[in-house]
BABADO-795765 format. One line per 2 residues: for each residue x negated, y negated, z negated of N, C-alpha, C, CB. Coordinates in steps of 0.05 Angstrom, whole numbers, padded with zeros to 5 digits. Last residue first. Glycine has a CB too. Example, Ala and Ser with C-alpha at 12.3 -4.5 7.8 and 13.67 -1.06 7.14 Angstrom:
BEGIN
-00257:00045:-00142:-00273:00021:-00143:-00258:-00001:-00157:-00282:00012:-00114 ~ -00264:00114:-00156:-00246:00090:-00156:-00264:00066:-00156:-00226:00089:-00181
END
This chain:
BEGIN
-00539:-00326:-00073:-00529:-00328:-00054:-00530:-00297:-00050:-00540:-00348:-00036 ~ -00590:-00341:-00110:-00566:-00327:-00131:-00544:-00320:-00105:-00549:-00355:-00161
-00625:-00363:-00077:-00636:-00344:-00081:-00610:-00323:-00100:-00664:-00354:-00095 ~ -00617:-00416:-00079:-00607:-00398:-00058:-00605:-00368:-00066:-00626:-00400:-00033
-00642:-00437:-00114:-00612:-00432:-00115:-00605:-00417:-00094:-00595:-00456:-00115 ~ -00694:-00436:-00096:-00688:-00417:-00121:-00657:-00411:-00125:-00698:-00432:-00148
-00692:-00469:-00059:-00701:-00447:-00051:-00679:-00421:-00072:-00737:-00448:-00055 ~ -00694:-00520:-00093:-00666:-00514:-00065:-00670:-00483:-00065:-00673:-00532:-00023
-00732:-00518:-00114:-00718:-00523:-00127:-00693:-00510:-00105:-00721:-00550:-00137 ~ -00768:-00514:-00072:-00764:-00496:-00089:-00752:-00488:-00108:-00775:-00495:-00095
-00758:-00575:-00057:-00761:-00535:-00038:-00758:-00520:-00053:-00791:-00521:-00023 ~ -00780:-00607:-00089:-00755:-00598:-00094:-00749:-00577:-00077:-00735:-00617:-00091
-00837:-00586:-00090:-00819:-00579:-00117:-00792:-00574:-00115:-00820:-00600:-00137 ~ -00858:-00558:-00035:-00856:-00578:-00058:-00834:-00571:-00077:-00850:-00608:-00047
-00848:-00517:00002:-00880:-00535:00003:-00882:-00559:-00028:-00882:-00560:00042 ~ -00858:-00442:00003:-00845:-00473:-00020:-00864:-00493:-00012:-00847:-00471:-00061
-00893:-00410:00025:-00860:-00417:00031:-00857:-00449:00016:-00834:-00389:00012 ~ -00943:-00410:00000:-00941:-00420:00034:-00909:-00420:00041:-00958:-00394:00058
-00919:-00390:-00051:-00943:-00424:-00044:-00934:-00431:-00024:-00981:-00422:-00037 ~ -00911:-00347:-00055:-00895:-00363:-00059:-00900:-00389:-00050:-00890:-00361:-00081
-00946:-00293:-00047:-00945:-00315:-00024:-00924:-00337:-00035:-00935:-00302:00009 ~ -00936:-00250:-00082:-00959:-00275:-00086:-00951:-00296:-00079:-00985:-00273:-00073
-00907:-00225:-00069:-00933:-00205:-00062:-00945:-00234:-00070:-00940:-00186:-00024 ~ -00855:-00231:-00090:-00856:-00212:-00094:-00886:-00201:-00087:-00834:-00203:-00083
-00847:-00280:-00058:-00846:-00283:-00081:-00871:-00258:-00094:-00814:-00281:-00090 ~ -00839:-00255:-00001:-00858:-00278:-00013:-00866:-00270:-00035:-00847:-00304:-00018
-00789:-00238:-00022:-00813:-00213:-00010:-00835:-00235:-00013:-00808:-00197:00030 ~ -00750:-00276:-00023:-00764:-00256:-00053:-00778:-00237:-00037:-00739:-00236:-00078
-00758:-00313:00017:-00769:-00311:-00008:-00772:-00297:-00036:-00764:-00324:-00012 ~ -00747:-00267:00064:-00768:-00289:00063:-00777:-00295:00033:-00755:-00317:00076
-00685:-00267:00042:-00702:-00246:00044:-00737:-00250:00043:-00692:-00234:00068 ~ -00672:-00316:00051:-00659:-00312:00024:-00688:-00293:00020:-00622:-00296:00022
-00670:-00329:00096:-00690:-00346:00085:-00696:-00338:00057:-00681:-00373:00086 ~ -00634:-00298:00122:-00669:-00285:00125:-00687:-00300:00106:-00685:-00290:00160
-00590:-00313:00116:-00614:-00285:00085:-00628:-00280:00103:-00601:-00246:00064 ~ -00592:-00360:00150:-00588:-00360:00124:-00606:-00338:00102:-00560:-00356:00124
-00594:-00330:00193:-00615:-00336:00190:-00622:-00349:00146:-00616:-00360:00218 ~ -00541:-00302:00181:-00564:-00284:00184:-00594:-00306:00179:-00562:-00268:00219
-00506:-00343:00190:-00512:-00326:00174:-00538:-00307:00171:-00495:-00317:00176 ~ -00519:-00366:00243:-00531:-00382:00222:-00533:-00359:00198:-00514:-00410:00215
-00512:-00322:00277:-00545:-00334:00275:-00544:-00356:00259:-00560:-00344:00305 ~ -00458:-00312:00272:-00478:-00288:00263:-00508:-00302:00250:-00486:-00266:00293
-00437:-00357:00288:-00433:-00354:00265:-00457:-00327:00251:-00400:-00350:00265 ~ -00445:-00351:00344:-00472:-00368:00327:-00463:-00372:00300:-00482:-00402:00339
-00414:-00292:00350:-00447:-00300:00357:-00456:-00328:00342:-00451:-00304:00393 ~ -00366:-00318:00341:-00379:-00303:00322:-00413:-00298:00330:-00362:-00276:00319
-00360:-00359:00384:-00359:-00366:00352:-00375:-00345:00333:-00326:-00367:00340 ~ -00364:-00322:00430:-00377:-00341:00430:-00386:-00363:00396:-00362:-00353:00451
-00312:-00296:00417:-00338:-00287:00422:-00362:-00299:00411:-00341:-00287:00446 ~ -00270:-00341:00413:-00279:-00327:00393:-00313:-00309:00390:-00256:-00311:00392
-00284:-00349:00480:-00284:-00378:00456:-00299:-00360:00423:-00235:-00394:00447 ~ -00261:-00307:00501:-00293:-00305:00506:-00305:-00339:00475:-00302:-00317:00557
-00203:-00302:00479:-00218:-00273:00469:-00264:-00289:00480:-00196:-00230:00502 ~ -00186:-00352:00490:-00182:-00343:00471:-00207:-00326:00455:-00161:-00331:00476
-00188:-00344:00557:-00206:-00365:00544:-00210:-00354:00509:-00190:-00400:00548 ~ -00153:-00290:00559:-00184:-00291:00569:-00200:-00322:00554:-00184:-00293:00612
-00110:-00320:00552:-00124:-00300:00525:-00152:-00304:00532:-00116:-00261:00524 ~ -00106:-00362:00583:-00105:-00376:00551:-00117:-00344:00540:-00063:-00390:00536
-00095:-00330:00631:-00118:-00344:00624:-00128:-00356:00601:-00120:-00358:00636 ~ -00081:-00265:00615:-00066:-00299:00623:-00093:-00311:00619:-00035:-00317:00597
-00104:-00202:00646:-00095:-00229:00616:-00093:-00250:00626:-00119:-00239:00589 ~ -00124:-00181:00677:-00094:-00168:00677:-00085:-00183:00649:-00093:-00128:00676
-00178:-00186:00730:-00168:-00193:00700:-00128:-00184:00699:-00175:-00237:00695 ~ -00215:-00149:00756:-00189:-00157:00762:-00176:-00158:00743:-00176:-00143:00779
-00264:-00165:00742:-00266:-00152:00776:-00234:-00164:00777:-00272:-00108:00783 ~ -00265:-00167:00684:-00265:-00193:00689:-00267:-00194:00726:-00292:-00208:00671
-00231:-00139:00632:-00239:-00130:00667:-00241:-00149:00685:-00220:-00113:00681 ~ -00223:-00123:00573:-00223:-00149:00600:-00238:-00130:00614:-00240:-00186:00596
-00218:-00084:00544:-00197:-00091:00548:-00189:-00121:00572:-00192:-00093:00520 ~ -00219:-00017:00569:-00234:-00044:00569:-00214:-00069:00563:-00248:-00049:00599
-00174:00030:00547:-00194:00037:00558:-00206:00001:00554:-00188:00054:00588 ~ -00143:00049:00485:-00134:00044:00507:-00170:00038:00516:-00108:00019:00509
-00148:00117:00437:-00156:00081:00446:-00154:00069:00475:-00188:00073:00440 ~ -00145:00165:00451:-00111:00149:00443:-00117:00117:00452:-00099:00149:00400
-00175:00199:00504:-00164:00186:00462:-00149:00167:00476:-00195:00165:00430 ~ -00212:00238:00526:-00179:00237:00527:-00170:00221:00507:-00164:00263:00524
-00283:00213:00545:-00256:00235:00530:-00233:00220:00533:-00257:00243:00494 ~ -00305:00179:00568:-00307:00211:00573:-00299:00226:00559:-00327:00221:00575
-00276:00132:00567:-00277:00145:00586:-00294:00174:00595:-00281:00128:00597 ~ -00282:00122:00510:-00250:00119:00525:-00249:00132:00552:-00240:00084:00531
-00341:00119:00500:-00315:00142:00494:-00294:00139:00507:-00304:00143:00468 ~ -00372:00079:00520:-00363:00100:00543:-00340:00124:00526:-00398:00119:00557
-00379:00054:00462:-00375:00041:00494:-00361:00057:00509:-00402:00037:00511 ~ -00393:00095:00437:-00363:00082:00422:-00360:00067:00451:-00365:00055:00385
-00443:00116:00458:-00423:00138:00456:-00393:00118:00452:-00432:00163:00425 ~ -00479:00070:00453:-00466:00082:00482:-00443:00102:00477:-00491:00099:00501
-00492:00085:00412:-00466:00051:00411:-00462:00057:00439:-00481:00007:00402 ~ -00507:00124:00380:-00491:00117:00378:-00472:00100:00393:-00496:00113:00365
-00564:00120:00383:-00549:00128:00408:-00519:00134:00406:-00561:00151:00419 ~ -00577:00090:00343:-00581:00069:00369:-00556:00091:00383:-00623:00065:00389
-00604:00115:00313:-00572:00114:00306:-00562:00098:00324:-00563:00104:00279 ~ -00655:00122:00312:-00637:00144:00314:-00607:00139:00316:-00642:00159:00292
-00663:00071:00292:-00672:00071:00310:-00657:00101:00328:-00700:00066:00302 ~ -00646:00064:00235:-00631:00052:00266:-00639:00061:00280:-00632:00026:00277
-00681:00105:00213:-00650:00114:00220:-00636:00093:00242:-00630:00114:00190 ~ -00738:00076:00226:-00732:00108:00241:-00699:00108:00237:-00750:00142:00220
-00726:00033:00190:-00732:00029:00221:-00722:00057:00231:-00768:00022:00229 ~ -00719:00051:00141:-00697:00042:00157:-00706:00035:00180:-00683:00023:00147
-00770:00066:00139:-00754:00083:00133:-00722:00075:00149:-00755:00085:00101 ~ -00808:00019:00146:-00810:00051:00165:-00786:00071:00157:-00842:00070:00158
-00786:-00011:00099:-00773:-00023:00125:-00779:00003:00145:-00789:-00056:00136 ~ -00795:00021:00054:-00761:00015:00054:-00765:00011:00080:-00743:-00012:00035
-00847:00010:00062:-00848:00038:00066:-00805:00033:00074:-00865:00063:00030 ~ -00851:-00039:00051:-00870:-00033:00075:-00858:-00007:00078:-00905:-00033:00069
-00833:-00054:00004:-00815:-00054:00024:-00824:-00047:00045:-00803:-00075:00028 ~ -00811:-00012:-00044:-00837:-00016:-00036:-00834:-00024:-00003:-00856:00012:-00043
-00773:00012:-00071:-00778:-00005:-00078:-00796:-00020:-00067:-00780:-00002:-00094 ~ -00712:00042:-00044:-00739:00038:-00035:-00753:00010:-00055:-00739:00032:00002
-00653:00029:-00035:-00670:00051:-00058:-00696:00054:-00058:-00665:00077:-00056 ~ -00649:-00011:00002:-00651:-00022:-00023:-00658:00002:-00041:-00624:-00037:-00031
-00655:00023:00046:-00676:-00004:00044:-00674:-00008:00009:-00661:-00038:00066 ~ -00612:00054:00032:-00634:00061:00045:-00657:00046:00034:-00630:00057:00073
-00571:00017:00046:-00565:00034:00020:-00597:00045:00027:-00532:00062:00021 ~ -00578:00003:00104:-00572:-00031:00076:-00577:-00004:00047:-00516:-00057:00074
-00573:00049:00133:-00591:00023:00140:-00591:00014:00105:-00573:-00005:00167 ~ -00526:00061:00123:-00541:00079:00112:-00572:00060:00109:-00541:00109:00133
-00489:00016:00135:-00484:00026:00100:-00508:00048:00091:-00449:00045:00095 ~ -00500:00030:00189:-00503:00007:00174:-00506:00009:00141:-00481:-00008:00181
-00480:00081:00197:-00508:00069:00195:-00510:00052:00188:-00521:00067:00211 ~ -00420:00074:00172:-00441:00092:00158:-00474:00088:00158:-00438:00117:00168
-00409:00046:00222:-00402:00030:00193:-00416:00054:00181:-00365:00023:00182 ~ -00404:00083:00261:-00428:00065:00264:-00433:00043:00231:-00420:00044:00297
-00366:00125:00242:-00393:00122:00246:-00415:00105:00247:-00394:00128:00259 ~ -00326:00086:00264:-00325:00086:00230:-00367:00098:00226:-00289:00123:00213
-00337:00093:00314:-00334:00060:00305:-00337:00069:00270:-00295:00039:00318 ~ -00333:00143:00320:-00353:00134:00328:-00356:00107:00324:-00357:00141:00349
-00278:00145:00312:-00295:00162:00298:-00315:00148:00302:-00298:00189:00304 ~ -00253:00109:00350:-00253:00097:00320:-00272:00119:00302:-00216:00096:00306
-00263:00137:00400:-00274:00120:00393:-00270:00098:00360:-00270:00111:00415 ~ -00224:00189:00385:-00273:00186:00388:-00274:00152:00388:-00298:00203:00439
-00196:00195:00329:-00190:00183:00364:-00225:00178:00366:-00164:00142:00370 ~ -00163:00209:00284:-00188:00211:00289:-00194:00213:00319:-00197:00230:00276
-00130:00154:00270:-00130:00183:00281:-00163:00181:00290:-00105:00191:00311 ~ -00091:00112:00228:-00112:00119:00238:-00108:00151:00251:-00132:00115:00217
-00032:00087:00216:-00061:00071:00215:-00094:00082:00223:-00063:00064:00184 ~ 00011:00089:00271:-00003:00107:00251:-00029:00091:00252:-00005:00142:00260
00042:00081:00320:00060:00089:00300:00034:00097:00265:00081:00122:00318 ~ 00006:00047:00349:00016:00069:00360:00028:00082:00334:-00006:00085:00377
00027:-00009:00337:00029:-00002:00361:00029:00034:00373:00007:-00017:00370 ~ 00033:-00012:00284:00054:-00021:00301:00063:-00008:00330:00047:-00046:00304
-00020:00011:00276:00005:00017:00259:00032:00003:00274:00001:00003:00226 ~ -00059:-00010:00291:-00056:00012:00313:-00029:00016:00291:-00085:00041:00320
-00074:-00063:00276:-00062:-00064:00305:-00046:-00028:00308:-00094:-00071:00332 ~ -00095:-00040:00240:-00072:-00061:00233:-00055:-00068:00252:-00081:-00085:00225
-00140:-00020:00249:-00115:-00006:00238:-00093:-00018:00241:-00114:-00001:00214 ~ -00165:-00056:00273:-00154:-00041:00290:-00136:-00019:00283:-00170:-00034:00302
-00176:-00086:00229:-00159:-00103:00253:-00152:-00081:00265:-00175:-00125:00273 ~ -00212:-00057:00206:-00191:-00062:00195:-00169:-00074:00208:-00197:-00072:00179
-00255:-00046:00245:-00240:-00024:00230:-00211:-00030:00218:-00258:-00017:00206 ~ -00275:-00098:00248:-00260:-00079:00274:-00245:-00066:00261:-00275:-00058:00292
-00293:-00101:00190:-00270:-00120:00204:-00253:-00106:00224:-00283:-00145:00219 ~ -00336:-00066:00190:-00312:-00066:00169:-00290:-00074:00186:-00316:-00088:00142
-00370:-00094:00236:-00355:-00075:00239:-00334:-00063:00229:-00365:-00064:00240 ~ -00379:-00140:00202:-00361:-00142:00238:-00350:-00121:00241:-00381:-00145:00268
-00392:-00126:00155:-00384:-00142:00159:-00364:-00132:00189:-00406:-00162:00159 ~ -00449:-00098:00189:-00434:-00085:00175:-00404:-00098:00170:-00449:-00081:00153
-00477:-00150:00206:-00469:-00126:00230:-00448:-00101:00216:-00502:-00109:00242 ~ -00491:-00173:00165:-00470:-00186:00173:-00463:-00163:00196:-00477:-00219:00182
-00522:-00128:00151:-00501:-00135:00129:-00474:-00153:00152:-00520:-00161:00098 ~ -00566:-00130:00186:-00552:-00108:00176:-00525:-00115:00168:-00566:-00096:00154
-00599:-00177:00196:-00579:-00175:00204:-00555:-00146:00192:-00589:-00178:00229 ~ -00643:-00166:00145:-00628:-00199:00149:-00596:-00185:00160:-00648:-00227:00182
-00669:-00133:00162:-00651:-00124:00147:-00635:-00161:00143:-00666:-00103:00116 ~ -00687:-00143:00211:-00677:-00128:00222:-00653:-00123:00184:-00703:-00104:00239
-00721:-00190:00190:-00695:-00195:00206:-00678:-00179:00209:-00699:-00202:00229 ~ -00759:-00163:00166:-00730:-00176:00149:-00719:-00185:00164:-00730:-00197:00127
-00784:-00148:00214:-00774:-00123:00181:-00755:-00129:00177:-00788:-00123:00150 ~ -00805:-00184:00232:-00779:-00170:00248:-00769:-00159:00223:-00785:-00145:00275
-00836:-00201:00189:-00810:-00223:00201:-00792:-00201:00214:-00821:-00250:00228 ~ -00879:-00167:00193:-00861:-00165:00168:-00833:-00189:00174:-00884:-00173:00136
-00893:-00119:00240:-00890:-00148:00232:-00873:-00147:00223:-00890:-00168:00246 ~ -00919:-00075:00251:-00926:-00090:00224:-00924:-00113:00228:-00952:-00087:00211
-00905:-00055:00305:-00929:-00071:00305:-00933:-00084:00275:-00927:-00094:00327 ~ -00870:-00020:00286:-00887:-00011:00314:-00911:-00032:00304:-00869:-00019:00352
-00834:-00042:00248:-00853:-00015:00255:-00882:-00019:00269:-00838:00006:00276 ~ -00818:-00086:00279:-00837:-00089:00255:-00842:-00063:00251:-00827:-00103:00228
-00802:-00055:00335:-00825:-00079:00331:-00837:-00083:00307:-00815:-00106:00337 ~ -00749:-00035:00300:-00769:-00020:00312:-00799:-00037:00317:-00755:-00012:00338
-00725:-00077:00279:-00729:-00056:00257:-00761:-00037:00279:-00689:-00030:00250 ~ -00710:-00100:00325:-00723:-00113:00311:-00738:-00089:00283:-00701:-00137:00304
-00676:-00058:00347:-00696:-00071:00355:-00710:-00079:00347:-00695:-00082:00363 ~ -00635:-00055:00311:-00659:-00025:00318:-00677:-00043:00326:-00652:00004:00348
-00613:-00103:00311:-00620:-00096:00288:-00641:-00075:00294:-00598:-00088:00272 ~ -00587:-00094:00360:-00609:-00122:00346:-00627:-00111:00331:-00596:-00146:00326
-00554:-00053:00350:-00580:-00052:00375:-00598:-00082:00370:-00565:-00052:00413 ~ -00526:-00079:00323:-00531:-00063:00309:-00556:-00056:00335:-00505:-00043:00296
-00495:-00126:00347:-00514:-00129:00327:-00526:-00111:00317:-00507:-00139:00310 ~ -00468:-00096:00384:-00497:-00111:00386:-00510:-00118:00365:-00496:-00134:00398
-00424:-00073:00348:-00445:-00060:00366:-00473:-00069:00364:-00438:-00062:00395 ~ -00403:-00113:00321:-00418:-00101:00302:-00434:-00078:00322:-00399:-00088:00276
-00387:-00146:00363:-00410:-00155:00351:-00418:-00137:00335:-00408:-00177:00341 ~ -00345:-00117:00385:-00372:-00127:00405:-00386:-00130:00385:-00371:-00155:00425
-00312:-00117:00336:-00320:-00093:00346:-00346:-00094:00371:-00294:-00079:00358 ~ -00306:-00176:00337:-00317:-00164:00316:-00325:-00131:00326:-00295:-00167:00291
-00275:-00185:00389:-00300:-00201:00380:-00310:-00184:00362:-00296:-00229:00368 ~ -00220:-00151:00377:-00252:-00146:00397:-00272:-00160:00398:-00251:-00146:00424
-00201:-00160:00330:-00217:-00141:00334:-00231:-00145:00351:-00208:-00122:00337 ~ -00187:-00222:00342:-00201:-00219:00321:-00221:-00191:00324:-00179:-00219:00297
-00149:-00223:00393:-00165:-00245:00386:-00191:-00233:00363:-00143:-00269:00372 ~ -00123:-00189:00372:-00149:-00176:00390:-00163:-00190:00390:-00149:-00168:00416
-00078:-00186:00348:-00096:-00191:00330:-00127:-00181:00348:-00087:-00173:00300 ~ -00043:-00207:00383:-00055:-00222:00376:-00081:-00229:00363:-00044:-00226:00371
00002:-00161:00401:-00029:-00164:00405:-00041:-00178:00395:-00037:-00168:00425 ~ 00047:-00176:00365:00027:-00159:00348:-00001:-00163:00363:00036:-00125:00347
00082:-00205:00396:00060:-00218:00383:00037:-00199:00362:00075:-00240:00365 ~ 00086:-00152:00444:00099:-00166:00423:00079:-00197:00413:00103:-00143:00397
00070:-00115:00472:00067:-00107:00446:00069:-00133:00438:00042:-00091:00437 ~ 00088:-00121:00529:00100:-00095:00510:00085:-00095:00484:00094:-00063:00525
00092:-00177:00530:00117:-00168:00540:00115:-00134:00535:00121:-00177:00575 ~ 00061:-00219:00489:00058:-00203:00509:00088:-00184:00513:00032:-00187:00503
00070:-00295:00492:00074:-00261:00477:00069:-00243:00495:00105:-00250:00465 ~ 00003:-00336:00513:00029:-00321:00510:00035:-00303:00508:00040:-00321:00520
-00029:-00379:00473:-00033:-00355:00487:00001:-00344:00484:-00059:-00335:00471 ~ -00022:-00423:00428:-00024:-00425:00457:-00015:-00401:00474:-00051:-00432:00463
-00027:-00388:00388:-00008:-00411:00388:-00003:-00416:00416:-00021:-00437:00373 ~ -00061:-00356:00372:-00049:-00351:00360:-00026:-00373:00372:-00061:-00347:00336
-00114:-00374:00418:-00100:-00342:00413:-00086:-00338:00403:-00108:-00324:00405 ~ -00123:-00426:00404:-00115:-00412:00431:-00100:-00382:00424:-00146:-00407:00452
-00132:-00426:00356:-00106:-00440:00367:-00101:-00434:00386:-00104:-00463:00369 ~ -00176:-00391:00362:-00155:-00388:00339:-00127:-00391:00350:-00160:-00411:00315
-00218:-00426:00383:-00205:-00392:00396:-00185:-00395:00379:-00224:-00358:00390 ~ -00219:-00469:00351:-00208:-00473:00368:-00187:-00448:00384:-00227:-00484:00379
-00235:-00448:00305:-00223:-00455:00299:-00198:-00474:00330:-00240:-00464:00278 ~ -00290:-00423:00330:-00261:-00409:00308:-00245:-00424:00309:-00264:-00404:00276
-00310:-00472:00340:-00302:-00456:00358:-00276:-00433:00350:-00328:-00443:00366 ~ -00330:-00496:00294:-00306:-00507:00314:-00295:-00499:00327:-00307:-00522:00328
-00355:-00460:00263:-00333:-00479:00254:-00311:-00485:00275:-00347:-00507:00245 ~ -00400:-00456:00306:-00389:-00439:00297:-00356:-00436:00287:-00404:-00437:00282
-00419:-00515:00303:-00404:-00503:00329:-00393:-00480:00321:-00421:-00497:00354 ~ -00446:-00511:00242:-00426:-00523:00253:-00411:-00513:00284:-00437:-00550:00253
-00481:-00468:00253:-00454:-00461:00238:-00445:-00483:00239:-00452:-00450:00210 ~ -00522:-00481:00289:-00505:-00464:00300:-00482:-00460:00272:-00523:-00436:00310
-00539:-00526:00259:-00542:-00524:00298:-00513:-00499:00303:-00587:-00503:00313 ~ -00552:-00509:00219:-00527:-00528:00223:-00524:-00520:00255:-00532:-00565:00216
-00603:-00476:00225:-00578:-00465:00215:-00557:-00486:00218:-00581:-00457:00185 ~ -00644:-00513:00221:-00637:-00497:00263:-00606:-00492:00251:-00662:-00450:00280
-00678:-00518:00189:-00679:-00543:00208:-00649:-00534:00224:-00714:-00545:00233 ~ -00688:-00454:00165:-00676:-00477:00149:-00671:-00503:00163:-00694:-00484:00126
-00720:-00440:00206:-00691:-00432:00205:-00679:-00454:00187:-00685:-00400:00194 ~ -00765:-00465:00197:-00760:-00474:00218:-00726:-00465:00219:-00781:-00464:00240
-00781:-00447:00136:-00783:-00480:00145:-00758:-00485:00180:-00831:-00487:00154 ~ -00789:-00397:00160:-00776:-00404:00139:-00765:-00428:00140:-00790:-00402:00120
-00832:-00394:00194:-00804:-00389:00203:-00782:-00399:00184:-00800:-00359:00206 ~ -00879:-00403:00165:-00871:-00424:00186:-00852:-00425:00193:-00881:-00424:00207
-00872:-00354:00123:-00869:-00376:00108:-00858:-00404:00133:-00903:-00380:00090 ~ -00872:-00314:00175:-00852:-00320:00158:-00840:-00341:00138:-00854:-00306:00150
-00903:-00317:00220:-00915:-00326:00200:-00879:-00328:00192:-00941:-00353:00203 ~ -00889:-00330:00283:-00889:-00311:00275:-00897:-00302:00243:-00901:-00302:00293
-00890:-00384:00282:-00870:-00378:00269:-00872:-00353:00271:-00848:-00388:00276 ~ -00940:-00392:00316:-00944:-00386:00283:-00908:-00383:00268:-00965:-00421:00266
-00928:-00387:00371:-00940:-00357:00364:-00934:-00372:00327:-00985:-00346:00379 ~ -00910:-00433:00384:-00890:-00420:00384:-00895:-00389:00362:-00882:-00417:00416
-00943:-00482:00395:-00958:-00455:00382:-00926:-00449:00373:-00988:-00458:00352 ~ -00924:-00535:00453:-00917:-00519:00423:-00929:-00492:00419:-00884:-00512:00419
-00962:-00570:00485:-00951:-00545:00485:-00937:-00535:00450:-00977:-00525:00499 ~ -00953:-00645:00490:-00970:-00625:00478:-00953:-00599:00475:-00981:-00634:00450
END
């Protein structure tokens, strides 16, 4: 028998179904970190001009990929519940914000940390860390935005239009290295003609691969969070909670 795939469009159906799915992906999540890790910190070999300092790429460039994409997730989804009043994309699109904020903080901070050894100084205003600190403002403008809004139909058209404006951002931090002169070195895989040992290349796609279904349990996590105080908040508590102890589980979440 075909699955009605269409009623998880129903937030209370989605609710139920992220709550089934979330181990799926934060256990492998678990393992994978924890594998990239050993690869990249133990296995992987020193590099012959920056030392064991590269190491920490293992960490920035997963997190600088992800606070991109996640942030073109996020327009996306922000845009559809616009466009078509659907209140699931809404809170997906603010579901993901936070952890897309998160990733990006992180870049930020890994790549100071990297750039003090390597190029003598924790920051310069280099286009592509401008346009990386930039993209940590939409996010912070996204999440600061939504929450001064009390009325979330109007909070979600409001933060829909600034992602959606702020989209043209993530081509500019992509292509900066190559249409300006900055300090940030240019790709760091080039998978035409790789110039990493094979332990990084496994290292750097392993970690990738961790923070992506570490994103989709987190995220699905406060969507469930989000789900029930917007529920809550118009009546609908009924069609989320199907029983006592649901609601019981629900409610603790809810301090998360």
């Amino acid at each position: 028998m075909a699955i009605n795939w269409y009623k998880y469009a129903a937030p209370a159906n989605f609710y139920r179904l992220a709550g089934k799915i979330i181990p799926w992906f934060g256990i492998p999540a678990a393992i994978l970190f924890v594998v990239g890790l050993y690869i990249g910190f133990v296995v992987a070999p020193t590099s012959k001009e920056q030392g064991d300092v590269y190491r920490i790429i293992f960490i920035h460039v997963p997190a600088a990929w992800m606070g991109m994409m996640l942030y073109v997730l996020m327009a996306a989804y922000a845009g559809i519940g616009w466009a078509f009043n659907a209140r699931l994309a809404s809170m997906m699109a603010s579901a993901i914000s936070i952890t897309g904020a998160v990733f990006t903080f992180l870049a930020l901070v890994t790549g100071a940390l990297w750039g003090k050894p390597t190029w003598g100084t924790w920051w310069v205003w280099d286009a592509r860390m401008t346009s990386t600190l930039i993209l940590m403002f939409l996010y912070i403008g996204f999440i600061s935005l939504q929450s001064a809004i009390d009325d979330p139909r109007r909070s979600d058209r409001a933060g829909a239009v600034l992602a959606l404006v702020g989209v043209i951002n993530v081509p500019i931090i992509y292509f900066s290295v190559q249409w300006w002169n900055t300090l940030h070195q240019g790709a760091t895989i080039n998978l035409s003609k790789p110039k990493m040992a094979a332990s990084m290349l496994a290292s750097m796609f392993i970690m990738l691969a961790a923070c992506w279904l570490y994103s989709i349990a987190v995220v699905l996590v406060r969507l469930r969070c989000i789900i029930l105080e917007r529920e809550h908040a118009a009546g609908r508590i009924m069609a989320v909670t199907a029983n006592k102890a649901e609601t019981s589980e629900l409610s603790g979440m809810e301090s998360i």
